[in-house]
N, C-alpha and C positions, 0 to 999 in steps of 0.2 A: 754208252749212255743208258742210263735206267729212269725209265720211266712209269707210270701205273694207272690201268683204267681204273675207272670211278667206282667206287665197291659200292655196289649197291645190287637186287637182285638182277639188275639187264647186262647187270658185268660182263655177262659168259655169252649171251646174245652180239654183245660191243665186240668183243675180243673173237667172236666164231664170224663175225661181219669183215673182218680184218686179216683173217688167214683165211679165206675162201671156205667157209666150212668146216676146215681140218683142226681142231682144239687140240693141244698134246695132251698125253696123258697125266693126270694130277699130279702137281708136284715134281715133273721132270721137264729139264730143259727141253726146249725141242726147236731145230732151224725153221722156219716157214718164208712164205712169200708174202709179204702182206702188200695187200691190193687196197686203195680209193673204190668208191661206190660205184663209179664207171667201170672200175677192173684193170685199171691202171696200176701199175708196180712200183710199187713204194720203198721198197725195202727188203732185202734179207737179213732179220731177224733173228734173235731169241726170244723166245716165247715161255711164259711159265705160266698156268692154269691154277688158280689156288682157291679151290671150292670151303666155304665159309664149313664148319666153324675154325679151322686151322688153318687161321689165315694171322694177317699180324690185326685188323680189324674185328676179327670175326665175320665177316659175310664174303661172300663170294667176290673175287678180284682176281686181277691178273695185271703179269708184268711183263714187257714189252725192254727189251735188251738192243736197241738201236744204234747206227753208225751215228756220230757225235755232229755232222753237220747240220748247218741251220737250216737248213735246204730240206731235207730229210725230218728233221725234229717238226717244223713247222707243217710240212706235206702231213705228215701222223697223225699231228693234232687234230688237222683239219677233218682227216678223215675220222677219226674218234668224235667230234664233234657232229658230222655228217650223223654215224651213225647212232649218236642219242646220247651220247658222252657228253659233261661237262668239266672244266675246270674247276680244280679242286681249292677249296677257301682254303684259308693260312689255318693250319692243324687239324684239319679237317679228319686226316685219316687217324690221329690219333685222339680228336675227339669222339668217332667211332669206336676204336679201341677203348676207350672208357667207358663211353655210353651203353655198348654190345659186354662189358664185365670182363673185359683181357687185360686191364689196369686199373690201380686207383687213382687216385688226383695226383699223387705224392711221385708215383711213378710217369703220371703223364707230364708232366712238371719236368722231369728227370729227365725224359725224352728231348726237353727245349733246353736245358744247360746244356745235355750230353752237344744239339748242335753247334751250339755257343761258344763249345766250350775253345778257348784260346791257350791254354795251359795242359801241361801232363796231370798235376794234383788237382787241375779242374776238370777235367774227364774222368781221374779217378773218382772221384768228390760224385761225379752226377751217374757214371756205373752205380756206386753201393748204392746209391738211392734209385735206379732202375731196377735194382737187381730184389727192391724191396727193404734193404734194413729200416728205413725210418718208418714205409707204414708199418712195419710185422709191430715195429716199439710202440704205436699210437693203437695199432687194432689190442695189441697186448691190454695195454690201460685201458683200453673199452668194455673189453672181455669182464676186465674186474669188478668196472662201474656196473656191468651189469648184475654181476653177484652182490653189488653192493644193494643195488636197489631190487634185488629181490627178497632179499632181506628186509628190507624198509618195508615192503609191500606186503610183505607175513604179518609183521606188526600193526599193517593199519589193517588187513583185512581179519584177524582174529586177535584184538584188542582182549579179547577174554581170556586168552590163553595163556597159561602159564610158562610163557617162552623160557627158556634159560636166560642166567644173567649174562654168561661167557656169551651168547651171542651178539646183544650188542657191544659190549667191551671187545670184540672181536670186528666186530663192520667198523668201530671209531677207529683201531689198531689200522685196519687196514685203509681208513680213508687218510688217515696221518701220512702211513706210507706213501700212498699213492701221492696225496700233495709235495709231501718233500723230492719225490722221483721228480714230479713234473717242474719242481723249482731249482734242481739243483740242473736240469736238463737246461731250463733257460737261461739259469747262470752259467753260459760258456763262452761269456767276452765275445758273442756275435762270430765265432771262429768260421762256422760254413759259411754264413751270409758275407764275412769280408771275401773269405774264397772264391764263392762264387761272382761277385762283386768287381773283386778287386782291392789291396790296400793302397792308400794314400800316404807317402813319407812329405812331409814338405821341409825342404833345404832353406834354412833360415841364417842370420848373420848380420854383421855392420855391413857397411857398404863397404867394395871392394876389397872384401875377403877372396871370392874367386868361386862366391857358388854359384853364379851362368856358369863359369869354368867347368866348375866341378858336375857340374849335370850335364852338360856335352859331354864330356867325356866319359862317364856311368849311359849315357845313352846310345853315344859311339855314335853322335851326327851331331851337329850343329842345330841345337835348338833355341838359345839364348843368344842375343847377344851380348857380345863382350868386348867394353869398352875399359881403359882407366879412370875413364871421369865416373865419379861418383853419383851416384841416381840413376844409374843407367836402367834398371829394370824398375819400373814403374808397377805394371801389372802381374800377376800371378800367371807363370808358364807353366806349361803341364805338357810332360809328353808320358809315353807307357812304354815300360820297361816291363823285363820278364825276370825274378830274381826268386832262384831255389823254387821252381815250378810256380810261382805265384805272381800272377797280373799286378805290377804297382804302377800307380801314377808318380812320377817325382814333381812337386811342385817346387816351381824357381820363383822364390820372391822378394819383394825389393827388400835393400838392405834397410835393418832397422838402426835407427838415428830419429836425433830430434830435427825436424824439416819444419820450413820457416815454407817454401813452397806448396801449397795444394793441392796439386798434384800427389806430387810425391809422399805428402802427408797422408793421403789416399791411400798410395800404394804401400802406406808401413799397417795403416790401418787393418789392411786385406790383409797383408803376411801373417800379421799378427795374429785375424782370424784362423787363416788357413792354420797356423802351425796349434793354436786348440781342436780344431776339427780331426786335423791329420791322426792317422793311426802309429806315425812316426815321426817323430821330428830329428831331424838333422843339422846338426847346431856347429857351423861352421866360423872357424877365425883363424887369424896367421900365424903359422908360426911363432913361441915368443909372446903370445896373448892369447892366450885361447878362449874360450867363450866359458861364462859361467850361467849358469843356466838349470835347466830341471834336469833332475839324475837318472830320470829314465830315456832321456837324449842317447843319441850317437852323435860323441862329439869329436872333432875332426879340426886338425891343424891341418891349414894348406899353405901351401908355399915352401915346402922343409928344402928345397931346394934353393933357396935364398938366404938359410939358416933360420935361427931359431930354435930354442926349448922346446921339446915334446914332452909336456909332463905324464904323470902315471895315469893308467885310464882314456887318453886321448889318442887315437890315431892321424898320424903324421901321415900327409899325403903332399902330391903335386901333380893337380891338375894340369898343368905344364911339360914334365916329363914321361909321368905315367908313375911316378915310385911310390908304392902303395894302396895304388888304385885296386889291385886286385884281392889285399888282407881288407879293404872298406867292402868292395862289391861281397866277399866270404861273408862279413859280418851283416850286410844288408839283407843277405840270402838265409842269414838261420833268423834272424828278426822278422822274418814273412813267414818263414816255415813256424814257428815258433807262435806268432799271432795267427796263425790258420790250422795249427796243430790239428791231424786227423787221425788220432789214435784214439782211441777211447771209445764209446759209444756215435753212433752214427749223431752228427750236428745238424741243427733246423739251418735250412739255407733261402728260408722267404720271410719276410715280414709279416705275411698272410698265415705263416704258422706260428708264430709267434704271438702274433696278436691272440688269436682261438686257442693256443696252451694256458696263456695270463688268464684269460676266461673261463678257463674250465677249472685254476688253480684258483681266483677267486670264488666259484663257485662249492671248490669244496670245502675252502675255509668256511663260509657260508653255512653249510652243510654238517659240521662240526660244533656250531655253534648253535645249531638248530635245535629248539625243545622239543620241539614235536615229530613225528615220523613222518606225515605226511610233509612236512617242510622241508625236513631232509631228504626224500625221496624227488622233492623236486628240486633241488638244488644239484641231485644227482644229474636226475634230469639232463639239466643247464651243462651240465659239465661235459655228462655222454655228447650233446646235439655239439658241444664245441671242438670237438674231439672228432666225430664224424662229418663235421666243414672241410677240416684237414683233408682227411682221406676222400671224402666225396662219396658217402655213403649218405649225408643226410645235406638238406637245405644247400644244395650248392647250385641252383640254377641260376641264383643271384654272380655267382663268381665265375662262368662256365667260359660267357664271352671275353673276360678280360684278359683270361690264363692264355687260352689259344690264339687266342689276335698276336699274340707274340710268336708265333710259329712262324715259321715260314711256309711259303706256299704249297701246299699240299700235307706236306708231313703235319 
């Protein structure tokens, strides 16, 4: 078990309280004895000393390598609290690490996916952005604004002078630039944030097609039930699957028909919802009828195993026996790879950056259209402060507690 005293300066006091005096040398494991404030024996440990600034915080801390019982963890605690130790809040130590300049927001961020993360392409997803691609892309664009606005700031401070013309034809060149970066960045069909997220397919159809059927089985347990009688699914099911490294919810909803019932009319209501919402729709029918419907569907005949027409375009399955379950699951899986595609340029994976890009990309339209220098120079402005919300370099006290309350305890 790993655990970690409170970094703060009595760090090394806490942890010399706890091995009788004896601290190991920085940076190297070391066995000890560690003793309660009576002198009582608590534990044979591993011990690591890690004097700030080379620490994961930056300040002086230490870690505490413990046998895993509750027995033991809880004797530890008490005695870390005896001797001046507190527990540690939900992301505490990596809002240290921010605070102390060993990350930006973007990487601290990355820290709480990276725990989160449920997926292989979602742990890759929250590495590149630990590892720094997205803030180096946003510090990059700041870099620029700032040459943009020293340039501005020539022009209003020696309005006499006979600047060159290429120079402003040069700052508008490059503020063009820089808006169309920041717009073609936000045009990526939301790819990290479903990632990170999760996509949503919802399994739509008549009633008693077989998609309860067909979502137990894609889910490999019984989630739906499944009846012959028609209306059997009422409300919208949702379980999570994992398909081509990507978190999906499958939603099961009731079959759509015209319902003289209330209920049920409800429940075609929601489907109906659901499957515009969804980031996939799965448009199932029988064999012999297949569904017509929107062309960017995954459309699927079920039941081929009772007969029926598979036309061209439609995958023929059978919830039932399992025959083509596994060419529907292949296609389900490049359809999530495909809508989360992570090739390219590192993708915004918060709403929180999104919003502050839109702002810094209307600010330089803005900016562009500006008569005057001093207008343009604040419009710059606008764009830098929305740019450095992102990273946490500027005005982020306002968003500080909201990010880390999502942490878990301590980290």
């Amino acid at each position: 078990m790993r655990g970690s005293v409170a970094a703060a300066a009595a760090a090394g006091l806490v942890l010399r309280a706890l091995c009788a005096g004896r601290l190991p040398p920085p940076r190297r494991a070391a066995l000890r004895r560690l003793r309660d404030p009576a002198g009582g024996l608590l534990d044979h440990a591993l011990v690591l000393w890690l004097p700030g600034p080379g620490s994961y915080t930056g300040e002086d801390s230490g870690e505490l390598h413990l046998h895993g019982g509750r027995a033991v963890i809880e004797a530890v605690a008490a005695a870390l609290v005896a001797a001046g130790a507190r527990p540690a809040a939900p992301g505490e130590f990596t809002r240290r690490a921010f605070l102390n300049g060993r990350m930006d927001l973007v990487e601290a961020e990355a820290v709480a996916d990276l725990v989160a993360a449920e997926t292989e392409a979602q742990r890759r997803q929250a590495l590149r952005q630990l590892e720094g691609a997205l803030g180096d892309l946003y510090r990059g664009w700041s870099e620029r604004l700032l040459r943009l606005m020293a340039q501005e700031e020539a022009l209003i401070d020696f309005p006499d002078e006979d600047l060159p013309v290429e120079v402003a034809a040069a700052a508008a060149a490059e503020t063009v630039a820089l808006r169309a970066e920041i717009a073609a960045h936000l045009a990526d069909n939301r790819r990290g944030e479903r990632l990170r997220e999760g996509l949503v397919f919802a399994v739509t159809g008549a009633p008693n097609v077989g998609k309860s059927s067909l979502v137990n089985a894609l889910a490999e347990r019984d989630v739906a039930i499944v009846s012959p009688t028609p209306g059997t699914t009422r409300d919208a099911l949702e379980t999570r699957v994992v398909l081509g490294g990507v978190p999906v919810t499958l939603v099961d909803t009731a079959g759509l028909r015209e319902a003289a019932d209330p209920i049920e009319a409800e429940g075609v209501r929601r489907a109906l919802a659901r499957a515009v919402e969804a980031d996939l729709v799965i448009e199932v029918a029988e064999a012999g009828a297949p569904a017509v419907g929107r062309a960017e569907a995954v459309r699927v005949a079920n039941k081929i195993d009772l007969g029926g027409v598979v036309p061209a375009g439609v995958l023929g399955v059978s919830a039932a026996t399992g025959v083509g379950l596994a060419e529907l699951r292949d296609r389900l899986a490049a359809e999530a790879v495909r809508l989360t595609d992570a090739s390219g340029p590192p993708p915004l994976t918060r709403a929180r950056h999104r919003a502050a890009l839109i702002a810094a990309g209307e600010a330089l339209e803005r900016a562009l259209a500006a008569p005057l220098a001093e207008l343009r120079a604040e419009d710059l402005r606008r764009a830098l402060r929305a740019l450095g919300r992102i990273t946490g370099e500027v005005g982020v006290e306002d968003v500080l507690d909201r990010i880390f309350s999502q942490f878990c305890i301590g980290k």
